[in-house]
C-alpha positions as CSV (number, residue, x, y, z in Angstrom):
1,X,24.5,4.5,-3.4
2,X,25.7,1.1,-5.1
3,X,27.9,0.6,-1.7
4,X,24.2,1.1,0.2
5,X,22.7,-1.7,-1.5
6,X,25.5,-4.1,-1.3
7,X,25.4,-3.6,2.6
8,X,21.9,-3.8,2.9
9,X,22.1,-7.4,0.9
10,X,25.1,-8.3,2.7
11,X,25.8,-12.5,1.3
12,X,24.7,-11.7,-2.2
13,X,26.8,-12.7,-5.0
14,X,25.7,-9.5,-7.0
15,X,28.8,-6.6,-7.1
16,X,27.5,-4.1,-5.4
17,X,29.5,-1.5,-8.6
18,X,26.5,-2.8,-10.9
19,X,23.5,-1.1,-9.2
20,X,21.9,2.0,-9.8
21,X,19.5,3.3,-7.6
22,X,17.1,6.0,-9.5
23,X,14.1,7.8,-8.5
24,X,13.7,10.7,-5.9
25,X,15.5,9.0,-3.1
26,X,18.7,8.9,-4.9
27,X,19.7,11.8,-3.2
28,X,21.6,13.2,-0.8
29,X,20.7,13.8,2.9
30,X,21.7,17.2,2.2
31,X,19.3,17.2,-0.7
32,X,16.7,15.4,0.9
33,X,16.8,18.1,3.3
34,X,16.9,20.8,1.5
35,X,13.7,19.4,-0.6
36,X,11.8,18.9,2.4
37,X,12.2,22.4,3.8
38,X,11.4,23.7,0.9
39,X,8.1,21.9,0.5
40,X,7.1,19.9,3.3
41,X,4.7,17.4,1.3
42,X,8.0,16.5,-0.9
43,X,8.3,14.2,2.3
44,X,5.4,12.0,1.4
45,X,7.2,11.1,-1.7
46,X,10.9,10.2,0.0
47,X,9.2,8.4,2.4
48,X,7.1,6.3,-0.3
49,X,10.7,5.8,-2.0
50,X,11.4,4.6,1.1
51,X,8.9,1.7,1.8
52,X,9.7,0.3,-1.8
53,X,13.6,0.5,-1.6
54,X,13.3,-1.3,1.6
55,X,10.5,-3.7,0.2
56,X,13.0,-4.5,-2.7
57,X,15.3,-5.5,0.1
58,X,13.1,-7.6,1.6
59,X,12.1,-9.1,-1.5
60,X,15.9,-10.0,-2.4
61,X,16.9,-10.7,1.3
62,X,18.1,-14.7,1.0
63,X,16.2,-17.4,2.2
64,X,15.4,-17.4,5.8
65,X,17.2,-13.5,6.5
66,X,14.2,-11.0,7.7
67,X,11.4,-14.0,7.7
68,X,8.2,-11.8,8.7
69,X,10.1,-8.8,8.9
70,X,7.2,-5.6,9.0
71,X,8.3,-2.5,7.5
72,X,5.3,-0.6,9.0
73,X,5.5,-1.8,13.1
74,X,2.6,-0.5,15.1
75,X,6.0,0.7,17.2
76,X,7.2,2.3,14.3
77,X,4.5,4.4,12.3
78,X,5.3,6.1,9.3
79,X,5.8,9.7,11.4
80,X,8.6,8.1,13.7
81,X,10.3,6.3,10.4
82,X,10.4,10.2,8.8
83,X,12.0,11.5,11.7
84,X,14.0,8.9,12.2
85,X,15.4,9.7,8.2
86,X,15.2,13.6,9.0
87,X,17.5,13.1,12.1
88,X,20.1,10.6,10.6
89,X,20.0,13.0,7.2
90,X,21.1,16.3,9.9
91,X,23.6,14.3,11.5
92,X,24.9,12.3,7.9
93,X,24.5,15.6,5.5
94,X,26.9,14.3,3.3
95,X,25.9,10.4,3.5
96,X,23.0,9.4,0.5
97,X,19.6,9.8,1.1
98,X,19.8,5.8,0.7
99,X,22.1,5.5,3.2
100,X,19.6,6.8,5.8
101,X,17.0,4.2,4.4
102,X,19.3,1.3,4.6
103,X,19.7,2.5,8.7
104,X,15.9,2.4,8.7
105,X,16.2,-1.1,7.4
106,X,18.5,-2.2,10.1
107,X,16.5,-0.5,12.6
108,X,13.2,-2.1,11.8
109,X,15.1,-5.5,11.9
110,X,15.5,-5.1,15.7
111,X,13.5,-6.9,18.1
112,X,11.3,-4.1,19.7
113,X,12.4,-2.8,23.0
């Protein structure tokens, strides 16, 4: 998950080895998965993980990088941004749950097509 982080905040001088990332989205896809299936409202919750992993991004995103950046896109509702997660978490089983947000990230920092 530390390798996640350091990728999504490529530039930064902070080792990527010191971060922990904690809560319900440090998970696996598989797990992610599994949780979801089993109770379908557990999505809320990764998906609320979600917005604030990627709004700490944002938040520590150097000077200048992902200026006016939206998280929430009229383009990109929060529905499409949980399938997006369910579908790279079927195809990335053994990747982190994290991994999958930090996708969502790079997604969302694409100019809309």
């Amino acid at each position: 998950m530390g390798q996640a982080w350091g990728q999504a905040m490529q530039g930064r001088a902070q080792s990527a080895d010191s971060v922990k990332i904690v809560g319900i989205g440090a998970s696996s896809c598989a797990d992610f998965l599994q949780g979801v299936t089993a109770d379908p409202a557990a999505e809320r919750d990764y998906i609320a993980w979600a917005q604030g992993f990627m709004s700490g991004v944002l938040l520590r995103a150097p000077t200048g990088r992902d200026v006016d950046l939206d998280l929430l896109p009229p383009q990109f509702p929060l529905a499409r941004q949980a399938e997006f997660l369910r579908r790279y978490c079927e195809a990335n089983g053994a990747r982190d749950f994290s991994d999958a947000v930090i996708e969502l990230y790079r997604t969302l920092r694409m100019p809309p097509s």
